[in-house]
C-alpha positions as CSV (number, residue, x, y, z in Angstrom):
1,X,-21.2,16.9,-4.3
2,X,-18.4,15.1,-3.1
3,X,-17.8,11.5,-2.9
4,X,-18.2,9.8,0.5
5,X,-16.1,6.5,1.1
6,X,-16.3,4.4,4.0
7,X,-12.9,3.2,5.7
8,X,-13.1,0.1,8.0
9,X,-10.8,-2.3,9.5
10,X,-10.7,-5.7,6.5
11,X,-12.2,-9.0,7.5
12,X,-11.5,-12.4,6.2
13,X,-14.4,-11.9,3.6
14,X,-13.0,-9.0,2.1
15,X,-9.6,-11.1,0.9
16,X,-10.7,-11.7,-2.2
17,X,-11.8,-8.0,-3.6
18,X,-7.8,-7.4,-2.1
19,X,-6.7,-9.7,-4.0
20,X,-8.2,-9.1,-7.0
21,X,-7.6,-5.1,-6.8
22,X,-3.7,-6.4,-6.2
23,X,-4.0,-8.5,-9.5
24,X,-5.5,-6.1,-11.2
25,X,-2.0,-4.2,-11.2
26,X,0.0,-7.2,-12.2
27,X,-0.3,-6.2,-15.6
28,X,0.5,-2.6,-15.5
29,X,4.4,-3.7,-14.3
30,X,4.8,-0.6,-12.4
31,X,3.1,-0.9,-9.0
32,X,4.2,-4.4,-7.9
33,X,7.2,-6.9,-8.8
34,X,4.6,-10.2,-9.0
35,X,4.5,-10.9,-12.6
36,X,1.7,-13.0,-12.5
37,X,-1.2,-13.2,-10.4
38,X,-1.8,-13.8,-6.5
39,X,-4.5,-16.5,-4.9
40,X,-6.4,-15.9,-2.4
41,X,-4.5,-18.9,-0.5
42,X,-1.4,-17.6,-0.9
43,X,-2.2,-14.1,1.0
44,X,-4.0,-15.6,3.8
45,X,-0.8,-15.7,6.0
46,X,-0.3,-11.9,4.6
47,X,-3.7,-11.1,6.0
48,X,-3.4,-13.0,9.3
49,X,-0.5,-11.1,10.1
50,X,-2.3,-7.4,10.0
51,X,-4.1,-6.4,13.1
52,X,-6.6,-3.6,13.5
53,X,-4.1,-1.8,16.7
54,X,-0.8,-3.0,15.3
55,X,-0.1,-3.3,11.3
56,X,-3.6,-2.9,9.7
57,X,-5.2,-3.4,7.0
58,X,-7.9,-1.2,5.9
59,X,-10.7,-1.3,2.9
60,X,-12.2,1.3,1.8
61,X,-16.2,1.1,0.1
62,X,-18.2,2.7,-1.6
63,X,-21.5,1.4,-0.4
64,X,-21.1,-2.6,-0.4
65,X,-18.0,-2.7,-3.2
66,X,-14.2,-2.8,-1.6
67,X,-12.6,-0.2,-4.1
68,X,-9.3,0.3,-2.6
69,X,-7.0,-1.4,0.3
70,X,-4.3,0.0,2.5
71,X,-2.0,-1.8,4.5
72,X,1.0,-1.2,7.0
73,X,3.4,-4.2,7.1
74,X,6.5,-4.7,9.6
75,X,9.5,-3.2,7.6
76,X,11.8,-5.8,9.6
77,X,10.8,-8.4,12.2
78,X,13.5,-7.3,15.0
79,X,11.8,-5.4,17.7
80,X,14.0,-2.5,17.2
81,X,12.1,-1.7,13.8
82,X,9.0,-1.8,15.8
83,X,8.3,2.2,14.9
84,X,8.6,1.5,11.4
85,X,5.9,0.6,9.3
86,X,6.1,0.2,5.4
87,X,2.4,1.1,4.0
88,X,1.4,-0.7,0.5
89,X,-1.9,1.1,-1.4
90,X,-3.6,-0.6,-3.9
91,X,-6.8,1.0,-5.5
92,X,-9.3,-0.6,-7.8
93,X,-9.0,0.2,-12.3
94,X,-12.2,2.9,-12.2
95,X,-11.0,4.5,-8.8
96,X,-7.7,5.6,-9.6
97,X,-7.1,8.8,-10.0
98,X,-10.0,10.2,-8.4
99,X,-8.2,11.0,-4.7
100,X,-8.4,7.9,-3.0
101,X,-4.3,7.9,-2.4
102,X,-4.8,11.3,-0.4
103,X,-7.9,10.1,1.3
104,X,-5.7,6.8,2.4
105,X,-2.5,8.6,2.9
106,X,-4.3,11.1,5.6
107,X,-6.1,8.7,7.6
108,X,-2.8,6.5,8.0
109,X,-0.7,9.3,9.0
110,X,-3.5,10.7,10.9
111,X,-3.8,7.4,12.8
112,X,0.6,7.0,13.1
113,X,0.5,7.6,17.0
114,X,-2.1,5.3,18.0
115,X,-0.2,2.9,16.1
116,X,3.0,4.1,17.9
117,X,4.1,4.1,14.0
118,X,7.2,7.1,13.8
119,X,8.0,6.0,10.4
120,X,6.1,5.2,7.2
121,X,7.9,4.0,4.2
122,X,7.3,2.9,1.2
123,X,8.6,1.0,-1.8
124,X,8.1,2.3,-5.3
125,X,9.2,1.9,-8.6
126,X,11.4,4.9,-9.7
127,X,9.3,4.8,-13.3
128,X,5.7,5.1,-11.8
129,X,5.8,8.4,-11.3
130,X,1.9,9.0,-10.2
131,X,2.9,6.8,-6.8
132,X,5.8,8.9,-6.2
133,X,4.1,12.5,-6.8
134,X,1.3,11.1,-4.1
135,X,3.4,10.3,-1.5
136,X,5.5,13.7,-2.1
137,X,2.5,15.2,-1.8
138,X,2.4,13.9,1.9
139,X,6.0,15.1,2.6
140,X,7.6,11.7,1.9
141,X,11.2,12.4,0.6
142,X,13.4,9.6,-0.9
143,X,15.0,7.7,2.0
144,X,17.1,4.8,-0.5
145,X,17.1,4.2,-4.0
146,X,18.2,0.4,-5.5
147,X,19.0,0.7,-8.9
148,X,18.3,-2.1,-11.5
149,X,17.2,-4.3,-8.5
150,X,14.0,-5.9,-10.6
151,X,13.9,-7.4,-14.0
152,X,10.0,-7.2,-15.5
153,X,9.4,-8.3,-19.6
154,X,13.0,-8.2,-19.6
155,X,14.0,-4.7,-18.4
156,X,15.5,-3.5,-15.4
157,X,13.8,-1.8,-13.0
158,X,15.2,0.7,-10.1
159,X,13.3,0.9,-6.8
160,X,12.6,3.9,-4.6
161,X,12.8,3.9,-0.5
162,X,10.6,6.7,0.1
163,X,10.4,8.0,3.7
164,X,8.3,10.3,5.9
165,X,8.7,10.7,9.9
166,X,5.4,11.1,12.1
């Protein structure tokens, strides 16, 4: 039988499950560059700035629990850039690797034109591999690659532009 999650539109009550999926990943210094945790205070003008027809940001739940997040940010303020969304997933500890990327991944594509979103990117650290294979998956192809442009624990890090049009 297979799983069925719900998807919905995030309100202000559902910050702090976000937040503590996002710090959940601190540790594992491959999915984000903050090396120590978030508060739930200093995301709130993060989360203000998402919109359910513009840049949202979506939980997913299975029943009551928020297991996973998706967002789509501005990739630059200037109007221009407008059709260019960069999209951050972050997925609770005992969900991952259990399809909820692909589940995400389709419904943002899926919803691109409503969004009048033409391009998704996304930024990734060239040594965690699972993100990458995901979003290849999708037909994202490297777009920009910044070598040595983080320093975690005391190692260089490279980061990958990865790019898909809609």
């Amino acid at each position: 039988m297979q799983q069925s999650y719900q998807i919905v539109h995030s309100v202000r009550e559902d910050l702090e499950a976000i937040v503590g999926i996002y710090n959940s990943t601190v540790s594992l210094r491959n999915v984000t560059a903050d090396i120590v945790p978030v508060t739930t205070e200093s995301r709130l003008t993060w989360f203000n700035e998402h919109s359910e027809d513009h840049r949202p940001l979506w939980v997913m739940k299975d029943g009551e629990e928020i297991i996973a997040w998706l967002s789509f940010s501005d990739f630059n303020k200037r109007a221009a850039y407008n059709i260019t969304a960069e999209i951050s997933i972050y997925i609770s500890d005992k969900y991952r690797s259990k399809g909820i990327g692909s589940i995400f991944l389709r419904k943002a594509i899926e919803e691109c034109p409503r969004l009048n979103i033409r391009n998704i990117v996304a930024l990734v650290f060239g040594h965690n591999e699972p993100s990458l294979a995901l979003l290849r998956k999708f037909d994202f192809v490297q777009w920009g690659f910044l070598p040595g442009v983080t320093i975690m624990d005391g190692i260089e890090r490279d980061v990958v532009y990865m790019g898909r049009k809609v």
